[in-house]
C-alpha positions as CSV (number, residue, x, y, z in Angstrom):
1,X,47.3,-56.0,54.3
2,X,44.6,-53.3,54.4
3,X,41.4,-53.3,52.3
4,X,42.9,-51.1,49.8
5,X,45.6,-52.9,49.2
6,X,43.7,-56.1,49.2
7,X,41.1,-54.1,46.3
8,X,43.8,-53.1,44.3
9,X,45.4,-56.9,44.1
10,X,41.3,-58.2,43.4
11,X,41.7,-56.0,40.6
12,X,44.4,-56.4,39.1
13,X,43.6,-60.0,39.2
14,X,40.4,-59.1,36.9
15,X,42.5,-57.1,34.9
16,X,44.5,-60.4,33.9
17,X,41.8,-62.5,33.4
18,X,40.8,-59.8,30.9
19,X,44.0,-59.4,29.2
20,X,43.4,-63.5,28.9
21,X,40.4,-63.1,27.3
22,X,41.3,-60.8,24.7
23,X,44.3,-62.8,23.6
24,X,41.7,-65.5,23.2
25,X,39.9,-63.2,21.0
26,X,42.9,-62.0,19.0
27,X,44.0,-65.8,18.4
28,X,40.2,-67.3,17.3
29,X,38.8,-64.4,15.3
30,X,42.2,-62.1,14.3
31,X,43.9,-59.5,15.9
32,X,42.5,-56.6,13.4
33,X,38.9,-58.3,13.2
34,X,36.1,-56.1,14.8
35,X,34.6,-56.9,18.2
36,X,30.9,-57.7,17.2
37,X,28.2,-54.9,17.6
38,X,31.7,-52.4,18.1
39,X,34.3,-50.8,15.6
40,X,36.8,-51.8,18.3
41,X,39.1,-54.6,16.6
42,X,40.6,-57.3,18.7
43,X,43.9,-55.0,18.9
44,X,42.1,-52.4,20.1
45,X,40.7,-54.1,23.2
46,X,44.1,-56.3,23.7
47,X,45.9,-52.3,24.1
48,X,43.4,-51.7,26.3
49,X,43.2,-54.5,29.0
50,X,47.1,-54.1,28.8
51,X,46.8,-50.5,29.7
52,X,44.6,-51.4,32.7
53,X,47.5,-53.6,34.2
54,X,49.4,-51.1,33.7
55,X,48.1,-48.7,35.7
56,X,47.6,-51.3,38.5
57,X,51.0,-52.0,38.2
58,X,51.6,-48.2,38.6
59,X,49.5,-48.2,42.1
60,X,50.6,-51.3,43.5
61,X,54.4,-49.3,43.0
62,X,53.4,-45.9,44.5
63,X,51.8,-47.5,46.9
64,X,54.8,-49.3,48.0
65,X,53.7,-52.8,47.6
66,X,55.9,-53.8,45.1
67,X,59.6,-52.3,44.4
68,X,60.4,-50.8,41.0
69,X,63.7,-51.7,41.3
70,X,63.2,-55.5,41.4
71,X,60.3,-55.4,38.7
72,X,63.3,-53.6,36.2
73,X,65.5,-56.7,37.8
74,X,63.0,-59.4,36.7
75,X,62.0,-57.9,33.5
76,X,65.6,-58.0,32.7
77,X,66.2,-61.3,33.9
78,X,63.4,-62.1,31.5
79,X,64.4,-60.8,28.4
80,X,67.5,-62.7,29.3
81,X,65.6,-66.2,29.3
82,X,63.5,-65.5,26.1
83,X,66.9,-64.9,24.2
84,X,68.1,-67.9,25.5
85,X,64.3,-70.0,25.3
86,X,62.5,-68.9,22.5
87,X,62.6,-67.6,18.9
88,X,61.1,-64.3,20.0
89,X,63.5,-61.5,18.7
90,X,65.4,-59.2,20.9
């Protein structure tokens, strides 16, 4: 792998451990409660970690590192085992 590629992983990374953290946040103190010393709520920051993986996602996809075409192939398969798993509606 190159260095760049190697940075890009090392940040997505971060970018799930802050994702992590914010759903922390949104389940202790409420998902439309304020982030203290910012009028950002909990929602706010939880759309914008997501947002961040996203656009790692997006590199990691132009740069060829991952296939599109199988990440539309797992997300399906996904959907498929939450219908079948949990009581999340579809």
């Amino acid at each position: 792998m190159t260095n760049e590629s190697i940075e890009v992983l090392h940040i997505l990374q971060e970018e799930c451990a802050e994702v992590i953290q914010a759903i922390s946040k949104v389940n202790r103190f409420g998902i439309d409660n304020s982030k203290p010393g910012t009028s950002k709520t909990n929602r706010d920051h939880l759309e914008e970690e997501i947002g961040d993986i996203l656009a790692m996602i997006e590199i990691l996809q132009q740069s060829k590192m991952i296939d599109s075409n199988k990440i539309v192939n797992a997300k399906m398969a996904k959907f498929e085992k939450l219908k079948k798993w949990s009581n999340i509606k579809l």
